[in-house]
C-alpha positions in Angstrom: -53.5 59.3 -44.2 -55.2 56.7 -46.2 -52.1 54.5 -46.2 -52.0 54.5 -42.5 -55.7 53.9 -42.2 -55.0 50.8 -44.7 -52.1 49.3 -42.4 -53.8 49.5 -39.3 -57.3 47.7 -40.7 -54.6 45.0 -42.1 -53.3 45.0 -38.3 -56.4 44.7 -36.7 -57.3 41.8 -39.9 -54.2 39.8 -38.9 -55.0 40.0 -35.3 -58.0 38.3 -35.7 -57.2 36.0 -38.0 -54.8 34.7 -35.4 -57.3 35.0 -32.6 -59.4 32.6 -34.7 -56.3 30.2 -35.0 -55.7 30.3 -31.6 -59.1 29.5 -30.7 -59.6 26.8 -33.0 -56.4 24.9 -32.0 -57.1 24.8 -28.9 -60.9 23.4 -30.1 -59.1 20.9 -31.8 -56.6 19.5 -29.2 -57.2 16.1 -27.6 -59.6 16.4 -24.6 -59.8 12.5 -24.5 -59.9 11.4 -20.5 -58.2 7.8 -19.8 -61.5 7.2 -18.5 -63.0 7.4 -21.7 -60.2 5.0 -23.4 -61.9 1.6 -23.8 -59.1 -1.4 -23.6 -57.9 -2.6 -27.6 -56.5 -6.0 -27.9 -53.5 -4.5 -29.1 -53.1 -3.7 -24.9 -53.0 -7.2 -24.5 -55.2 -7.6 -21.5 -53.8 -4.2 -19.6 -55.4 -1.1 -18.8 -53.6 1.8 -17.1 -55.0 2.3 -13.2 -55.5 -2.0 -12.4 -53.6 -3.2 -9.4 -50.2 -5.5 -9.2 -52.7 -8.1 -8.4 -54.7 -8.0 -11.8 -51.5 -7.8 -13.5 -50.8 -11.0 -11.6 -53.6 -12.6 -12.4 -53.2 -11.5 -16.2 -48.9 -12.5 -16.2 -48.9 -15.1 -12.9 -45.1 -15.3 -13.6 -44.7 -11.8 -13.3 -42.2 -10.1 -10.4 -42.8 -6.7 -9.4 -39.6 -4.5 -8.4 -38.9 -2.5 -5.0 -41.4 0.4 -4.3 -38.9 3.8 -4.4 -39.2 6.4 -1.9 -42.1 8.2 -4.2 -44.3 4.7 -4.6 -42.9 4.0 -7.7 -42.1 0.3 -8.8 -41.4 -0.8 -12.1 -41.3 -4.3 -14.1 -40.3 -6.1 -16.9 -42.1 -9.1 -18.8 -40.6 -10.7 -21.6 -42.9 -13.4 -23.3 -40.2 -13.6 -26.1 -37.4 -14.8 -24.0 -39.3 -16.0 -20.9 -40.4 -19.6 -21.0 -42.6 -19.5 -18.8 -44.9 -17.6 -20.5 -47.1 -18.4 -23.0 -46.1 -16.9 -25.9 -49.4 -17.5 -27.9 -51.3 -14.9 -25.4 -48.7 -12.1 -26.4 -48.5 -12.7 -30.1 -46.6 -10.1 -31.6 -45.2 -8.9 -28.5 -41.4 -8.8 -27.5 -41.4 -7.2 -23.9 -43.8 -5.5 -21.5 -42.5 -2.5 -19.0 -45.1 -1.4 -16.6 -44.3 1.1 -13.8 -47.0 1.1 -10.9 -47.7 4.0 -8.6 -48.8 3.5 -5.2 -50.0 -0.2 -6.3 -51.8 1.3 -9.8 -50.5 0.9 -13.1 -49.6 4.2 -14.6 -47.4 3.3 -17.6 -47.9 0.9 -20.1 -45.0 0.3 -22.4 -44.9 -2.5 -25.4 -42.2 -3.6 -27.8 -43.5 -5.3 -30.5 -41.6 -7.3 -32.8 -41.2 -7.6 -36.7 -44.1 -9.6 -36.8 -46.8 -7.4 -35.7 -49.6 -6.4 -38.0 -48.7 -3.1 -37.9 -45.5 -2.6 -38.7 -44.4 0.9 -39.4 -45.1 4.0 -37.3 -47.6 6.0 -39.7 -49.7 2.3 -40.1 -49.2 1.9 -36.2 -51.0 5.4 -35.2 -53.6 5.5 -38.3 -54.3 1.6 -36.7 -54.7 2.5 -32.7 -56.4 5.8 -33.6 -59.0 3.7 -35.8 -59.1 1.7 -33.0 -59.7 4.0 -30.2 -61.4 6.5 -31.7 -58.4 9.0 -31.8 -58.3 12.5 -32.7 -55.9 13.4 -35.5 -53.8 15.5 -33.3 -50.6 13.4 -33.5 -47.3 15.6 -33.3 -43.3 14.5 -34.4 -41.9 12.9 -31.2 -38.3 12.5 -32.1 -36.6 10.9 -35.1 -39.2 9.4 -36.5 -41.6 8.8 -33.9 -45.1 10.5 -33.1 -46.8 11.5 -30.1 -50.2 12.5 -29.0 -51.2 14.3 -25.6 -54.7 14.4 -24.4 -56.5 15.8 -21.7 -54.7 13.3 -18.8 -52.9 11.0 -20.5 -50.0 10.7 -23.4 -49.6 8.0 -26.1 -45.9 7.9 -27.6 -44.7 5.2 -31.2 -41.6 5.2 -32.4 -39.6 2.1 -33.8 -37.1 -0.1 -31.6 -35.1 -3.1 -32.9 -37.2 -3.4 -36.1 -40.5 -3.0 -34.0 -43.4 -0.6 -33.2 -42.7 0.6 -29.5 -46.1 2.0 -28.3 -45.7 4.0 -24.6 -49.0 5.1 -22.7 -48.3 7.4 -19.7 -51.1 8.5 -17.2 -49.7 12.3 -17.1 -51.9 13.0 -13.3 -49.4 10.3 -12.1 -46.5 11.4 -14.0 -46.8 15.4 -12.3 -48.1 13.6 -8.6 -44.4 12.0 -8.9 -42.8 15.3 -9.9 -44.3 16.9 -6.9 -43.0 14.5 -5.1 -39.8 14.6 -5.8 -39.8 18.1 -5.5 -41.1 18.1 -2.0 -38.3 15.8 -0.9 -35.3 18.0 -2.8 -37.2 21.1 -0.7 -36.6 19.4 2.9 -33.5 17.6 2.3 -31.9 21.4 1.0 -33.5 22.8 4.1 -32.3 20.1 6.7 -29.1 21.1 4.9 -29.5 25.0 5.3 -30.1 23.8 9.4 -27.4 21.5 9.6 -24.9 24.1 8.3 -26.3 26.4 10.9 -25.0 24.0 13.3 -22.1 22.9 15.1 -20.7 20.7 17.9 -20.6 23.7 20.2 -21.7 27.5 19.8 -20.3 30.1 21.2 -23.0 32.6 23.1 -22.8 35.6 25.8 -25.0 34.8 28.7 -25.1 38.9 29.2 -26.2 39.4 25.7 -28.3 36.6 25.1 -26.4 36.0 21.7 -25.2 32.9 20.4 -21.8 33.1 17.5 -22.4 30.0 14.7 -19.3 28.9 12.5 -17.0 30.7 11.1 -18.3 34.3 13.3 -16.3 35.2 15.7 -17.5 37.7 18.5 -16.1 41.3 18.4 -15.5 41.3 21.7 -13.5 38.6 23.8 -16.8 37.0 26.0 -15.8 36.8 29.9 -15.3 33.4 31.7 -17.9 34.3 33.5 -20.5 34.7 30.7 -19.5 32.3 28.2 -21.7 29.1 27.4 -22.3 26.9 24.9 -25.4 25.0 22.5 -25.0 21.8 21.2 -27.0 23.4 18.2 -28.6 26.6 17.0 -32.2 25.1 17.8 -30.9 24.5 21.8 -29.4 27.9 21.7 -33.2 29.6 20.4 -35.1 27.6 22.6 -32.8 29.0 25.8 -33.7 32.4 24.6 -30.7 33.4 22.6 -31.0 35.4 19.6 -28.1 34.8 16.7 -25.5 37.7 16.9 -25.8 40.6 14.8 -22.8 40.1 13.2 -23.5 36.8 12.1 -26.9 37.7 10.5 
């Protein structure tokens, strides 16, 4: 009896212990806002949410890409290689990708090169976070990269071609896309389903009111006299036929 008693107190113990855990984890998360990051010179002048046209006026030489069906455009600016640009205003820096939705920046992504004072991952993140003001909640982000996601926003480093790669994502704009994509899959597989409803020419009965689409044949041979056709199912419906039973 008293060895039961004893396992469920250590139950109930455990349960609490990791009710407590729970809590505090989720205490401890990043509840930073974007709105609340002020802009480091490590972002070299950009700021997640300014227009092409600040971005213009920041890179003049700058060329913005085709706006996709969702708003989204994307660019490329390469003060290493570009000679336009001068290179002393981007020390440190090998390329710039920024992707703009609806005319707003909404990722920031820079490649720094061997140069740069901070030149490994761990120095990179223990640098920005000092910087920013950072909680220490950064997580593994693939080989040897590290990631930290905050209330509406997500800040990526990892190493590319000898160089810090630092990545900051608006995450509101990242799931607006999403939905947006999603929206369009849902009406283009739904123009399908209709289309595949349709045909050249339906069969229907005029007695019957009933109109036969592909591949449903009628039981019954329809008379001469009270056969007709649709051009689609939506002509068919909107004369007053109903779809046969047998092709439901």
């Amino acid at each position: 009896m008293k060895r039961k008693w004893f396992c469920a107190l250590l139950a109930s113990s455990i349960l609490v212990v990791l009710a407590h855990v729970e809590v505090y984890a989720q205490a401890s998360a990043c509840q930073l806002k974007l709105a609340e990051l002020f802009q480091p010179s490590e972002f070299m002048g950009f700021h997640l949410g300014m227009t092409k046209e600040q971005v213009k006026t920041r890179v003049p030489q700058v060329a913005f890409g085709p706006t996709d069906d969702f708003g989204v455009s994307k660019t490329t600016i390469n003060p290493d290689f570009d000679p336009r640009i001068d290179k002393a205003t981007f020390m440190g820096v090998r390329s710039i990708s920024l992707d703009f939705l609806d005319g707003r920046l909404t990722t920031l992504w820079l490649g720094y090169d061997s140069t740069f004072k901070w030149k490994t991952v761990d120095a990179f993140v223990s640098g920005l976070s000092q910087s920013l003001k950072l909680p220490a909640e950064w997580d593994s982000w693939k080989v040897r990269g590290q990631q930290l996601r905050c209330a509406d926003f997500l800040m990526t480093v990892n190493i590319v071609a000898e160089g810090p790669s630092f990545r900051l994502l608006d995450l509101s704009a990242d799931d607006l896309i999403a939905s947006r994509r999603a929206a369009k899959e849902e009406a283009e597989e739904a123009s399908a389903a209709e289309e595949s409803e349709e045909t050249d020419s339906l069969i229907a009965d005029k007695s019957s009111k009933t109109y036969y689409v592909a591949d449903c044949v009628p039981k019954n041979l329809i008379a001469d006299a009270d056969r007709t056709s649709f051009k689609s199912v939506a002509d068919a419906e909107r004369a007053g036929y109903k779809k046969a039973k047998e092709c439901r």
